[in-house]
N, CA, C and O atoms as a printed pandas DataFrame, in Angstrom:
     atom_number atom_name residue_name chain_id  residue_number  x_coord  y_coord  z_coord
0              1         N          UNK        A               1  -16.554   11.982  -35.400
1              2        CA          UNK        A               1  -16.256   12.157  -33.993
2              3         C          UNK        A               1  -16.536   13.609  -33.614
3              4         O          UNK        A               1  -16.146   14.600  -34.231
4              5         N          UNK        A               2  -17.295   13.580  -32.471
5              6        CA          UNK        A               2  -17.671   15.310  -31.929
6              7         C          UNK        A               2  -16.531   16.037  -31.328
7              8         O          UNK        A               2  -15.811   15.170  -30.833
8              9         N          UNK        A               3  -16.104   17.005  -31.163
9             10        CA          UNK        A               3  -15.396   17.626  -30.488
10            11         C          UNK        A               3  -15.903   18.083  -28.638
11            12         O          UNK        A               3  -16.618   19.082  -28.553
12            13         N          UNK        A               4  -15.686   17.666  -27.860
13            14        CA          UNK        A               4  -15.535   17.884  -26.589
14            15         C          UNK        A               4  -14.703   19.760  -26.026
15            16         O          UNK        A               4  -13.685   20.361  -26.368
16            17         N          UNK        A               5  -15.551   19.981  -25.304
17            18        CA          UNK        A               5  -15.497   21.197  -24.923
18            19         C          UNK        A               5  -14.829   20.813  -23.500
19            20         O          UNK        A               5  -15.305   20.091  -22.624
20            21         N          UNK        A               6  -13.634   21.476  -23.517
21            22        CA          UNK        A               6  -12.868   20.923  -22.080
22            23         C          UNK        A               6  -12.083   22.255  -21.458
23            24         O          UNK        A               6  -11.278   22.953  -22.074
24            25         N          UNK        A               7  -12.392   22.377  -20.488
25            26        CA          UNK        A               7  -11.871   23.837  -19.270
26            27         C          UNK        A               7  -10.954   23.540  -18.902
27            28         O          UNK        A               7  -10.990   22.325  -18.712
28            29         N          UNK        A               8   -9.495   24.189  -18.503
29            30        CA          UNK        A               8   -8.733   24.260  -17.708
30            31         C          UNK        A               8   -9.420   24.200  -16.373
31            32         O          UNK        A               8  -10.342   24.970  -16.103
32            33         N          UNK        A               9   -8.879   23.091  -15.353
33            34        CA          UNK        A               9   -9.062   23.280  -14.001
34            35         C          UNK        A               9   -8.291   24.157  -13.013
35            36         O          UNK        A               9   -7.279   23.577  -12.619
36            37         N          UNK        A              10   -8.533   25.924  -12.259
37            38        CA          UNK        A              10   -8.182   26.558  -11.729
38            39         C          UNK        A              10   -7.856   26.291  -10.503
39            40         O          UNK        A              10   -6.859   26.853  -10.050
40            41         N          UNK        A              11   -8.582   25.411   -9.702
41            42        CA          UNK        A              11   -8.459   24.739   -8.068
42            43         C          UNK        A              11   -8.745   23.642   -8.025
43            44         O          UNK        A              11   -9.731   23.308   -8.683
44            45         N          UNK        A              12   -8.162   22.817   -7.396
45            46        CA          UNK        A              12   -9.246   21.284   -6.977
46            47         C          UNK        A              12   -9.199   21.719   -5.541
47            48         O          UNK        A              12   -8.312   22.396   -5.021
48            49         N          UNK        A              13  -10.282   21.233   -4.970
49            50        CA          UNK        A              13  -10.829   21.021   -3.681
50            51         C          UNK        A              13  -10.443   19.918   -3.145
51            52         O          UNK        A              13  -11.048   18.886   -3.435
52            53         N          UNK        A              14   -9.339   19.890   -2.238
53            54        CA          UNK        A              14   -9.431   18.214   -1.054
54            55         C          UNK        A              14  -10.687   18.268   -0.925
55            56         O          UNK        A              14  -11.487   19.197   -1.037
56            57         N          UNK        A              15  -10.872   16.399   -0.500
57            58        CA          UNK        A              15  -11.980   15.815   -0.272
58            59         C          UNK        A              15  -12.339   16.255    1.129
59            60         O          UNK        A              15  -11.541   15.908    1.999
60            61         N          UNK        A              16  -13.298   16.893    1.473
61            62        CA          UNK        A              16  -14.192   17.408    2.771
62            63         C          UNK        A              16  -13.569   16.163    3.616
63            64         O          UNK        A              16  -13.820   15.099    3.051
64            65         N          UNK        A              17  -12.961   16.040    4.596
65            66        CA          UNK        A              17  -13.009   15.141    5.251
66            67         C          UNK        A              17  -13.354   15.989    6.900
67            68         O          UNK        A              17  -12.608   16.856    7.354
68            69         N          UNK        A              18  -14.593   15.513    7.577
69            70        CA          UNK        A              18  -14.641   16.056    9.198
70            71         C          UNK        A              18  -13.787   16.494    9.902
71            72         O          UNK        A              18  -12.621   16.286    9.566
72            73         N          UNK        A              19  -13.957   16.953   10.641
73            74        CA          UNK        A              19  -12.705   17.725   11.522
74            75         C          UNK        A              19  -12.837   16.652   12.679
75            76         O          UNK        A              19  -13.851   16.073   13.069
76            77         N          UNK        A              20  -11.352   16.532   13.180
77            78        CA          UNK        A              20  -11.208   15.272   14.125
78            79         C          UNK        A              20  -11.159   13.818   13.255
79            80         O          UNK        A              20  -10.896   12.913   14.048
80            81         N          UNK        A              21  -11.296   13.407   12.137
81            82        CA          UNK        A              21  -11.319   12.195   11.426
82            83         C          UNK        A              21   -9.875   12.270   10.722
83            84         O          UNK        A              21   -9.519   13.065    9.852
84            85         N          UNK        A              22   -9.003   11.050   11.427
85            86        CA          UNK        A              22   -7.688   10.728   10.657
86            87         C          UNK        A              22   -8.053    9.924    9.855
87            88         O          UNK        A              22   -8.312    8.749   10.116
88            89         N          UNK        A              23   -8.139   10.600    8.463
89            90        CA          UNK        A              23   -8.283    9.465    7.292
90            91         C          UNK        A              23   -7.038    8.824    6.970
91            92         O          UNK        A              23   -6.011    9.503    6.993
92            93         N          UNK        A              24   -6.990    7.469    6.641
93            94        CA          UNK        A              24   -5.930    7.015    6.023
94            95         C          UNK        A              24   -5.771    7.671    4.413
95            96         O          UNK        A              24   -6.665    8.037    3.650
96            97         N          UNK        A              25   -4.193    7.664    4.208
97            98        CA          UNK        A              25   -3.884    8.182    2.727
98            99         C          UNK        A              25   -3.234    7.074    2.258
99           100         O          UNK        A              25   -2.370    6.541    2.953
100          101         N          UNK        A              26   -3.664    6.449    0.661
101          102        CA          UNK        A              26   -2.917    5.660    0.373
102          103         C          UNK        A              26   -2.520    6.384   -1.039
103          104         O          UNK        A              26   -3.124    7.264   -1.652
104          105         N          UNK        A              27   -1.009    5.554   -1.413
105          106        CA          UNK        A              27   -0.348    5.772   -2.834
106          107         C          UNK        A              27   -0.263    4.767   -3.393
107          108         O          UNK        A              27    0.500    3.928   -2.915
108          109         N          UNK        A              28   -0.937    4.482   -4.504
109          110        CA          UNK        A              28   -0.308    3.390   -5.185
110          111         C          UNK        A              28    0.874    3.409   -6.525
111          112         O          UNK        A              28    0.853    4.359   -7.307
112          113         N          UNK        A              29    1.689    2.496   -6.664
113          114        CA          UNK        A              29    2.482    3.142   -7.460
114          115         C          UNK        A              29    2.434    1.615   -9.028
115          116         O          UNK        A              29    2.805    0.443   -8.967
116          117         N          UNK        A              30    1.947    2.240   -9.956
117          118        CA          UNK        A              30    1.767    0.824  -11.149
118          119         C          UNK        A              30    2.833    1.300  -12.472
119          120         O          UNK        A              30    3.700    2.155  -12.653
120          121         N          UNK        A              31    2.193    0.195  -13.247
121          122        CA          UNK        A              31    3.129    0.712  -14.684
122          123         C          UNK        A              31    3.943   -0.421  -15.161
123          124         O          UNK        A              31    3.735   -1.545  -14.704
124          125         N          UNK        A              32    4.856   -0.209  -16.048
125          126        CA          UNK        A              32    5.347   -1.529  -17.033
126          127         C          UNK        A              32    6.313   -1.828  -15.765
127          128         O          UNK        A              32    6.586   -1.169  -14.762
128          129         N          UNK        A              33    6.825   -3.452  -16.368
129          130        CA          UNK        A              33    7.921   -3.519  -15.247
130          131         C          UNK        A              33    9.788   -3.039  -15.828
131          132         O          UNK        A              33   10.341   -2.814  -16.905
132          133         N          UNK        A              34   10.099   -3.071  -14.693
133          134        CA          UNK        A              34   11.431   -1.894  -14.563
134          135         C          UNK        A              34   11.263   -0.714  -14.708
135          136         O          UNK        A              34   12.077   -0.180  -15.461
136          137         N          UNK        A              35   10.226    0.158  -14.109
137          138        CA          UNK        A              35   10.365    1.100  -14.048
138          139         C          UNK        A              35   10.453    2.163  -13.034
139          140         O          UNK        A              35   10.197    3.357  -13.185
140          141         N          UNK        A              36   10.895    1.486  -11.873
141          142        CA          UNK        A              36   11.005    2.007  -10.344
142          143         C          UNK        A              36   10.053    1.646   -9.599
143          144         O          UNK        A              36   10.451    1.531   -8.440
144          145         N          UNK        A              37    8.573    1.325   -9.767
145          146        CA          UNK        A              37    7.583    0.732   -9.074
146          147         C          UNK        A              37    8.342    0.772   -7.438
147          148         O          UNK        A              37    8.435    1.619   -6.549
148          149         N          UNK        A              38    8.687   -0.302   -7.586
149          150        CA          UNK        A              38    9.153   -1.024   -5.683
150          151         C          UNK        A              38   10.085    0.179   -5.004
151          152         O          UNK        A              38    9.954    0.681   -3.887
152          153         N          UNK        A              39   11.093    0.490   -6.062
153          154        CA          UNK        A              39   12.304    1.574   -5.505
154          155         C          UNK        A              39   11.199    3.096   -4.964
155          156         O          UNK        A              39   11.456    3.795   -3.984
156          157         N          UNK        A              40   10.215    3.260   -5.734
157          158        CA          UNK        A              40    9.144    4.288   -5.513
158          159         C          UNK        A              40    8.475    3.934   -4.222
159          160         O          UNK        A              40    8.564    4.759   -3.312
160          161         N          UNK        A              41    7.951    3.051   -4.059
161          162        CA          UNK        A              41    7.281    2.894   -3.123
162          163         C          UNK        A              41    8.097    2.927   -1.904
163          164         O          UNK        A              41    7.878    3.736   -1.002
164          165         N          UNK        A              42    9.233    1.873   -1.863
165          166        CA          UNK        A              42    9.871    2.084   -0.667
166          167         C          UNK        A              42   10.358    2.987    0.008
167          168         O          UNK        A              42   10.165    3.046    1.222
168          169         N          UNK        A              43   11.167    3.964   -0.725
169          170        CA          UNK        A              43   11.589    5.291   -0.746
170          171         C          UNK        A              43   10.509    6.239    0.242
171          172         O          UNK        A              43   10.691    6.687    1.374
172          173         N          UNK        A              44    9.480    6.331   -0.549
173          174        CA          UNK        A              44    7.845    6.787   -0.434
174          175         C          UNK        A              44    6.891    6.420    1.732
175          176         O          UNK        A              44    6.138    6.910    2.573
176          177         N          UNK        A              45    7.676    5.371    1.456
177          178        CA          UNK        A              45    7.320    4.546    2.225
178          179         C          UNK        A              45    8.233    4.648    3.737
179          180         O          UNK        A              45    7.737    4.747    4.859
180          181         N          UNK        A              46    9.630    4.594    3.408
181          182        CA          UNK        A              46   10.442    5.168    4.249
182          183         C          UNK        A              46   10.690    6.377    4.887
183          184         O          UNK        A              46   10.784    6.542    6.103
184          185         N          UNK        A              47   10.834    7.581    3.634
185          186        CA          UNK        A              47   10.289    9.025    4.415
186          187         C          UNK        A              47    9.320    8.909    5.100
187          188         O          UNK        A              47    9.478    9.581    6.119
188          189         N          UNK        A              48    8.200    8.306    5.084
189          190        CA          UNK        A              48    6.594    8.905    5.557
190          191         C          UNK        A              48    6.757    8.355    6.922
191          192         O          UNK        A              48    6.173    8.959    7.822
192          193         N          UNK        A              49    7.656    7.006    7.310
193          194        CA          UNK        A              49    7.744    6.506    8.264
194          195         C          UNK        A              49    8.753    7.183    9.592
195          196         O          UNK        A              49    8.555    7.357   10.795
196          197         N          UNK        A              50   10.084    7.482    8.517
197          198        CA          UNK        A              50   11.058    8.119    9.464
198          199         C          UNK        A              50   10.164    9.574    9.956
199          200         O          UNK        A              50   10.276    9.924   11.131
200          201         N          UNK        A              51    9.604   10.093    9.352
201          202        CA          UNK        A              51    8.510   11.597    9.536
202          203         C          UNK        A              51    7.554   10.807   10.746
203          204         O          UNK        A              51    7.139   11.594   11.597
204          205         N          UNK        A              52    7.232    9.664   10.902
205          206        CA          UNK        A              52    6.513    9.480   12.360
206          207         C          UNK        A              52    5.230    8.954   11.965
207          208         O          UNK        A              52    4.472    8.713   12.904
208          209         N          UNK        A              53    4.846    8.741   10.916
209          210        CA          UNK        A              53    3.536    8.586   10.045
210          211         C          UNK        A              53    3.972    6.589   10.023
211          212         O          UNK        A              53    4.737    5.762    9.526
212          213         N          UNK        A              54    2.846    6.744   10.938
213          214        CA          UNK        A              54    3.194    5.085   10.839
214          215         C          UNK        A              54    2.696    4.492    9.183
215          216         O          UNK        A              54    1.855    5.018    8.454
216          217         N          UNK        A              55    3.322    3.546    8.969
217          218        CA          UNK        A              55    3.410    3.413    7.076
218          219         C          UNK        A              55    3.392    2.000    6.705
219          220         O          UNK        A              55    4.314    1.288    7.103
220          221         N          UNK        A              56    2.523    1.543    6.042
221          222        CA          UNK        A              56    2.648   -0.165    5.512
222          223         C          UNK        A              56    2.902    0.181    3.975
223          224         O          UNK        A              56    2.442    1.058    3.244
224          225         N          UNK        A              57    3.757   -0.788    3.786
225          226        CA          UNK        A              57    4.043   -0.938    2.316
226          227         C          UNK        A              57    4.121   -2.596    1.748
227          228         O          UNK        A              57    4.906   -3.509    2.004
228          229         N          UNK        A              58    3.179   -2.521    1.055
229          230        CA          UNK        A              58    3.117   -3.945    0.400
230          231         C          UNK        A              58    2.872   -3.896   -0.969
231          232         O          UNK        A              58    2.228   -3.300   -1.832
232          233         N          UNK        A              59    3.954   -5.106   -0.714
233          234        CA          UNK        A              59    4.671   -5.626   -2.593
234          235         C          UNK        A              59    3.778   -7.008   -3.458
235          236         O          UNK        A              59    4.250   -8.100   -3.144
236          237         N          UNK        A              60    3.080   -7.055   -4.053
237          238        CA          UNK        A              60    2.567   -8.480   -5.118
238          239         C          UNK        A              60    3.274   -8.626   -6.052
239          240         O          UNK        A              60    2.746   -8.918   -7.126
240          241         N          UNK        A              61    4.781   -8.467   -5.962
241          242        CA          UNK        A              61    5.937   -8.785   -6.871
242          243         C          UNK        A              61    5.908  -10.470   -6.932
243          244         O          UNK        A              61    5.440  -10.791   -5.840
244          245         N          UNK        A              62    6.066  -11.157   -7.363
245          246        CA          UNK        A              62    6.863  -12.577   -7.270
246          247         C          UNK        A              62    7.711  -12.678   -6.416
247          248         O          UNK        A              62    7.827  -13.200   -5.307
248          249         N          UNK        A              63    8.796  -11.599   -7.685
249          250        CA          UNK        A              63   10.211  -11.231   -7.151
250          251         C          UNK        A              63   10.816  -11.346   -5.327
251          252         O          UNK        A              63   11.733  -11.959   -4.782
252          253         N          UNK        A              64    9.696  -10.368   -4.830
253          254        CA          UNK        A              64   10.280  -10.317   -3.824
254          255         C          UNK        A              64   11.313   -9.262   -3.539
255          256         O          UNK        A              64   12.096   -9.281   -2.589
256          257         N          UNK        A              65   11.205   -8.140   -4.669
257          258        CA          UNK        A              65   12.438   -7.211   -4.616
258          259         C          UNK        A              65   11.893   -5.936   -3.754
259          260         O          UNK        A              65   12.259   -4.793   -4.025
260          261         N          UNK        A              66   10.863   -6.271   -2.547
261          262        CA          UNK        A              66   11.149   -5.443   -1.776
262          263         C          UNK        A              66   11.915   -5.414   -0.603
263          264         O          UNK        A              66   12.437   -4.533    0.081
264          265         N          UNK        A              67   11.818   -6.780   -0.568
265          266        CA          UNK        A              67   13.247   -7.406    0.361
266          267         C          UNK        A              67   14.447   -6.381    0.196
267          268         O          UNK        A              67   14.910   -5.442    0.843
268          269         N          UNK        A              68   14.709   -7.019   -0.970
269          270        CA          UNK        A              68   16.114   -6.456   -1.607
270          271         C          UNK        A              68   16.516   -5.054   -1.156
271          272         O          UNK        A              68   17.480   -4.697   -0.478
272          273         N          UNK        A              69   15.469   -4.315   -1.740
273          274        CA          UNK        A              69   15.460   -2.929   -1.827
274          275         C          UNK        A              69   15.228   -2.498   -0.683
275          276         O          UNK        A              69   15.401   -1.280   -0.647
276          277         N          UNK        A              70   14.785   -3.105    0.675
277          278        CA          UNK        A              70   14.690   -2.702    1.740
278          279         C          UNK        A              70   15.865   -3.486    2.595
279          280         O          UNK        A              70   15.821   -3.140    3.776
280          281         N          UNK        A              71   16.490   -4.064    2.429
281          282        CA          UNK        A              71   17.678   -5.049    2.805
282          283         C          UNK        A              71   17.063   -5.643    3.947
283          284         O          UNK        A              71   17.693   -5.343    4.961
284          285         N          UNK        A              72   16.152   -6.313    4.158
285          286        CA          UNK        A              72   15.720   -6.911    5.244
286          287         C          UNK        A              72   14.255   -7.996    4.659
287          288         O          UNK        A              72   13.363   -7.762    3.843
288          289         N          UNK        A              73   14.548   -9.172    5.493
289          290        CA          UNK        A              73   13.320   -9.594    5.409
290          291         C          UNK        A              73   11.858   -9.817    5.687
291          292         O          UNK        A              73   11.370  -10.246    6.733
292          293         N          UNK        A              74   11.191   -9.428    4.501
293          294        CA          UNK        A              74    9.669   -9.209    4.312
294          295         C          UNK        A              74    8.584  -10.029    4.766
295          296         O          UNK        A              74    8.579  -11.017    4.033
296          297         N          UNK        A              75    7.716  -10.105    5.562
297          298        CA          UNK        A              75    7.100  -11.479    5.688
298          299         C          UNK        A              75    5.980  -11.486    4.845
299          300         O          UNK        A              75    6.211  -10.524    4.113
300          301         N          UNK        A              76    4.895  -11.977    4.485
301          302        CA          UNK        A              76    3.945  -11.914    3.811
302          303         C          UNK        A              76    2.623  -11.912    4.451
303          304         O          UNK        A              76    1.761  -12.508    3.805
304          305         N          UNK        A              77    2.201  -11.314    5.722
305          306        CA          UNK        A              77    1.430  -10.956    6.623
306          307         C          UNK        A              77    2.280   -9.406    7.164
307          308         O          UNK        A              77    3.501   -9.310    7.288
308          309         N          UNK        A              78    1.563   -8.613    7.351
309          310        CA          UNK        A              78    1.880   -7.101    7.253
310          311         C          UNK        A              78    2.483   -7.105    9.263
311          312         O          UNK        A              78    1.756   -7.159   10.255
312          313         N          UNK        A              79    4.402   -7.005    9.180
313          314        CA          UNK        A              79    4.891   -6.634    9.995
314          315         C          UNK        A              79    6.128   -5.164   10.058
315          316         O          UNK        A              79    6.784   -4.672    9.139
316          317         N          UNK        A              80    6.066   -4.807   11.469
317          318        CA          UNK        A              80    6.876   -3.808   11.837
318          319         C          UNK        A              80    8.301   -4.239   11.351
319          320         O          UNK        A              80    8.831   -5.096   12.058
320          321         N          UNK        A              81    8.911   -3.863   10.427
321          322        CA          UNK        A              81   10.596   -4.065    9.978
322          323         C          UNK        A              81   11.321   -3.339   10.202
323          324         O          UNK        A              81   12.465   -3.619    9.844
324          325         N          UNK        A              82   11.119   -2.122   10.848
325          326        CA          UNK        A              82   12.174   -1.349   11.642
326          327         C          UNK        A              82   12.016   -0.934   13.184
327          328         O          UNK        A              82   10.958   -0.326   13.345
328          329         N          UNK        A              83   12.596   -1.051   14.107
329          330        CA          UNK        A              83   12.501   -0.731   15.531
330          331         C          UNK        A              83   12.553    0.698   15.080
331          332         O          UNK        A              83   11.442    0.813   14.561
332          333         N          UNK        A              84   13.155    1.876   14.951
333          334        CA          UNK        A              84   13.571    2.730   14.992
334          335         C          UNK        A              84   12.431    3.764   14.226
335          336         O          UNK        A              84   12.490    4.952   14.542
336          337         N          UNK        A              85   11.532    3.394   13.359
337          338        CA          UNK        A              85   10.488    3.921   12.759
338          339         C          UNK        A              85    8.930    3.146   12.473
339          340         O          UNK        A              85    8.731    2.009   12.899
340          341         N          UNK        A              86    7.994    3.822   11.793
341          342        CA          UNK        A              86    7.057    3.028   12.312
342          343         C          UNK        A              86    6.631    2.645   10.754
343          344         O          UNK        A              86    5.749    3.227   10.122
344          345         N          UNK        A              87    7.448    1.532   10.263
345          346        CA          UNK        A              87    7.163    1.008    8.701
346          347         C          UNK        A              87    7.176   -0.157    9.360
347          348         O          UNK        A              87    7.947   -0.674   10.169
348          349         N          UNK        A              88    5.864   -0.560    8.697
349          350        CA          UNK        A              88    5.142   -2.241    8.156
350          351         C          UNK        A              88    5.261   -2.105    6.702
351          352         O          UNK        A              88    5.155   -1.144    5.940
352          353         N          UNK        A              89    5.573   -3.652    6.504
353          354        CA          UNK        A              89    6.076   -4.432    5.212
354          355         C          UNK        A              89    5.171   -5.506    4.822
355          356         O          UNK        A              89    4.858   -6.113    5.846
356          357         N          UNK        A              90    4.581   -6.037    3.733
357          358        CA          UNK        A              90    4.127   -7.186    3.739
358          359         C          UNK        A              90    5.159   -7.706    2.146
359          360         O          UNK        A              90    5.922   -6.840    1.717
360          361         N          UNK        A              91    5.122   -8.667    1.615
361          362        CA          UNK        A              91    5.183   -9.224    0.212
362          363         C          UNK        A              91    4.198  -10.131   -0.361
363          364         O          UNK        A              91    4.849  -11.113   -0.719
364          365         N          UNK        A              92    3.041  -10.305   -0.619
365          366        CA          UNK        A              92    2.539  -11.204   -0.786
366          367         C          UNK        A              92    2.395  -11.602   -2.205
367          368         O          UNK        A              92    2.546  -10.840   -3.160
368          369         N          UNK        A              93    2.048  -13.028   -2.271
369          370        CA          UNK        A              93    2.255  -14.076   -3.626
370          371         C          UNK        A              93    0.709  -14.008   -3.894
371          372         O          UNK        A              93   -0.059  -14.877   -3.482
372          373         N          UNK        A              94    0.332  -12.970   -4.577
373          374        CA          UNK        A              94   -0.950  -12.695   -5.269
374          375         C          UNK        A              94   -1.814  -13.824   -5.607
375          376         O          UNK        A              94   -3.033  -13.844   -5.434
376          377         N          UNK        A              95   -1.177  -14.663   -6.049
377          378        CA          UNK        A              95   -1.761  -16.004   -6.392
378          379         C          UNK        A              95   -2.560  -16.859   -4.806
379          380         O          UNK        A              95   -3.722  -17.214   -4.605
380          381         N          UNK        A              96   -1.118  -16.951   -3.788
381          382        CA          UNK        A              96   -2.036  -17.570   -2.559
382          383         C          UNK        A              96   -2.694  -17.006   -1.711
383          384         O          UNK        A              96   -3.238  -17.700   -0.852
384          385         N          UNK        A              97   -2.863  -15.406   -1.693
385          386        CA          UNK        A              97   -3.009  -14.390   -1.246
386          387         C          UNK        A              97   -4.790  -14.738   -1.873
387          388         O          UNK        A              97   -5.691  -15.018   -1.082
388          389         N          UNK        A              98   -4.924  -14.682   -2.810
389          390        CA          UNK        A              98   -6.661  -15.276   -3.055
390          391         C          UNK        A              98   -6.998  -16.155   -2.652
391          392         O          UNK        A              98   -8.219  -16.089   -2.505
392          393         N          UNK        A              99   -6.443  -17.428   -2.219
393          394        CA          UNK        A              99   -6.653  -18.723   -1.547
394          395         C          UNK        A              99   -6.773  -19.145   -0.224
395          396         O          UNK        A              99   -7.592  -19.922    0.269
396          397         N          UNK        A             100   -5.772  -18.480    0.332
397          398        CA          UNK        A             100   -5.870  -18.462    1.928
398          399         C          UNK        A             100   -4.884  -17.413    2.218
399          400         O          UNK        A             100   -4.264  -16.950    1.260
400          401         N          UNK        A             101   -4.631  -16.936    3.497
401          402        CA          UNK        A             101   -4.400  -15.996    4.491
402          403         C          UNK        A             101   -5.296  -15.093    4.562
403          404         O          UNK        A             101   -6.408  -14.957    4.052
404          405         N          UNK        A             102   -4.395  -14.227    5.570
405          406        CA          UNK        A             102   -5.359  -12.899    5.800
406          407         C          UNK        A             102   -6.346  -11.839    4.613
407          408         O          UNK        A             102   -7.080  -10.865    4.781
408          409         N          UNK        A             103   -5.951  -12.538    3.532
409          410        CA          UNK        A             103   -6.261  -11.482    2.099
410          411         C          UNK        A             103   -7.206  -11.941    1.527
411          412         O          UNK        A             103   -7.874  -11.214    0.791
412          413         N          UNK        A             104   -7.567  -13.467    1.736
413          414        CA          UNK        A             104   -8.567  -14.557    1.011
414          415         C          UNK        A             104  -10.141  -14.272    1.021
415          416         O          UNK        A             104   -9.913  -13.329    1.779
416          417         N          UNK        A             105  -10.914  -14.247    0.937
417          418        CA          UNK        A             105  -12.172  -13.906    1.269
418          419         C          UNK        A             105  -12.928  -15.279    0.749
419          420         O          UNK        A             105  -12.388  -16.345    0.453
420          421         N          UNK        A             106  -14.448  -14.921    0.720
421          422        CA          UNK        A             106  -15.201  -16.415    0.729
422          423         C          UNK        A             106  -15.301  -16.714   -0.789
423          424         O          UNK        A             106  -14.427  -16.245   -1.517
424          425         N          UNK        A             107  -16.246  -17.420   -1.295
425          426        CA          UNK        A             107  -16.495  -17.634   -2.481
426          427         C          UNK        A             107  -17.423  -16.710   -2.981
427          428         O          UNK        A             107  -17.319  -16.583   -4.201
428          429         N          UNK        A             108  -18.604  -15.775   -2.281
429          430        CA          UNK        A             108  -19.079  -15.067   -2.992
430          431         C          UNK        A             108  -18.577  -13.469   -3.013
431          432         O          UNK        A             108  -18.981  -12.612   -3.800
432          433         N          UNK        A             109  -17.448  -13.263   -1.787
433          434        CA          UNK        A             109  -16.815  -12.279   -2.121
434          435         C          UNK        A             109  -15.223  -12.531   -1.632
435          436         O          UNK        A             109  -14.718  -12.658   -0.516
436          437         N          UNK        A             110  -14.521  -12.547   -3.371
437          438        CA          UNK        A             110  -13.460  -13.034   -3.247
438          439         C          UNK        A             110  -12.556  -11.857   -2.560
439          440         O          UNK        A             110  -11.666  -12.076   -1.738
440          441         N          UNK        A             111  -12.925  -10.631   -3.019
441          442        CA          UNK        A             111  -11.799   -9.641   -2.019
442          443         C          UNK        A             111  -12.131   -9.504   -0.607
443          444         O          UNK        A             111  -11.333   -8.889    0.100
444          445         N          UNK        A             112  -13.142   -9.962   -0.118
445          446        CA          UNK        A             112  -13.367   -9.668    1.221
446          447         C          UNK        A             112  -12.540   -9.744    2.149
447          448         O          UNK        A             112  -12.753   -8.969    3.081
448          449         N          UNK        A             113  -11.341  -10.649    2.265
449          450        CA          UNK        A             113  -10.737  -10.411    3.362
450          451         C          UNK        A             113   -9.034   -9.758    3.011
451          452         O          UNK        A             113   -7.967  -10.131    3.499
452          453         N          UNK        A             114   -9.341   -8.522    1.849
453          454        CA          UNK        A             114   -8.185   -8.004    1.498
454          455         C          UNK        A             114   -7.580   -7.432    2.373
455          456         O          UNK        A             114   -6.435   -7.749    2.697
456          457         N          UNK        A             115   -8.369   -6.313    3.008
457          458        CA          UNK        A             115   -8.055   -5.117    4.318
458          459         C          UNK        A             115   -7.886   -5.418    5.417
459          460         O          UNK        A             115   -7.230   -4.757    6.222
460          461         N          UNK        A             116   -8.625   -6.797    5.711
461          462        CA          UNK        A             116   -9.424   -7.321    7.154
462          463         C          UNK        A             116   -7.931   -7.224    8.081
463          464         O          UNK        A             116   -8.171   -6.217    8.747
464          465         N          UNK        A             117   -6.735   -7.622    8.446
465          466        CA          UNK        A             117   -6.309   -7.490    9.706
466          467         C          UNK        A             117   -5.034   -6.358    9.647
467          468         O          UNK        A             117   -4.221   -6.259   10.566
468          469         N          UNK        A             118   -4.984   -5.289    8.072
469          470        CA          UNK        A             118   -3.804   -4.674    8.276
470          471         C          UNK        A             118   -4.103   -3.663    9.381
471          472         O          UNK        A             118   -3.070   -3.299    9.944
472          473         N          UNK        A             119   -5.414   -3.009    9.935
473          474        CA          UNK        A             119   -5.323   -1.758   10.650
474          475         C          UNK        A             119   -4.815   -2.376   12.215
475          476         O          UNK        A             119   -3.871   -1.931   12.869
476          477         N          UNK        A             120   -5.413   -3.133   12.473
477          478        CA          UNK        A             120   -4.283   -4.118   14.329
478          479         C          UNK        A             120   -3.137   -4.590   13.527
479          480         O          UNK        A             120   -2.333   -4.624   14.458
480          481         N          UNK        A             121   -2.441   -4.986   12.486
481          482        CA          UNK        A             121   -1.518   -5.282   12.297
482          483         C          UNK        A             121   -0.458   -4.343   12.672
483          484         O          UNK        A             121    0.697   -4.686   12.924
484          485         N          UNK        A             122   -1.038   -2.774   12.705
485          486        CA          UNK        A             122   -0.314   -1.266   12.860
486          487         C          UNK        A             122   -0.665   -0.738   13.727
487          488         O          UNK        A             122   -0.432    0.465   13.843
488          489         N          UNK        A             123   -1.578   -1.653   14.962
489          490        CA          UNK        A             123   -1.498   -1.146   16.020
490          491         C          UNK        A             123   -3.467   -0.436   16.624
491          492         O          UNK        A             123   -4.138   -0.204   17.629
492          493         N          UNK        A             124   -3.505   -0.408   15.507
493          494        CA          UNK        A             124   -4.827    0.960   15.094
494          495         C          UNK        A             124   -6.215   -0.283   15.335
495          496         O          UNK        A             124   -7.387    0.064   15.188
């Protein structure tokens, strides 16, 4: 096996994005299960919203423990769950989520309709 010659990185550069262009930022949060995943996200998800940053957060748990953890119920098409801030929620069942709804796409491109109605779902 060769040895690899590897630098400390001094700066990273944000990605150039235009001036005047609101890019969307996303977080994803993975890893074994029980390990805060959903409690991360929501949390994550809640600051960014109460801050005015309108915010979708969606769960492919089974479970359903973003319900829980958000004490309110989730629908599985991406809606507004708080009057008072600007957080969208979805939960979706990964499994029917490839088959039909808004997430389904055709047969030669099965992710195609992953993204398709969350940006009017938030208004945008």
């Amino acid at each position: 096996m060769s040895e690899i010659d590897v630098e400390p990185v001094e700066e990273i550069d944000d990605a150039a994005v235009p001036a005047g262009v609101d890019a969307p930022e996303y977080v994803l949060y993975g890893g074994k299960g029980g390990v805060g995943k959903t409690t991360m996200a929501a949390a994550t998800a809640l600051a960014s919203a109460r801050d005015g940053t309108p915010t979708l957060v969606v769960s492919t748990d089974p479970a359903h423990s973003l319900s829980d953890t958000l004490e309110t119920s989730i629908p599985a098409e991406p809606a507004q769950i708080r009057d008072d801030d600007p957080l969208y929620a979805a939960e979706i069942d990964p499994d029917e989520a490839l088959e039909e709804g808004p997430f389904a796409g055709d047969g030669e491109n099965p992710m195609g309709g992953m993204l398709g109605g969350l940006g009017e779902a938030m208004g945008g």
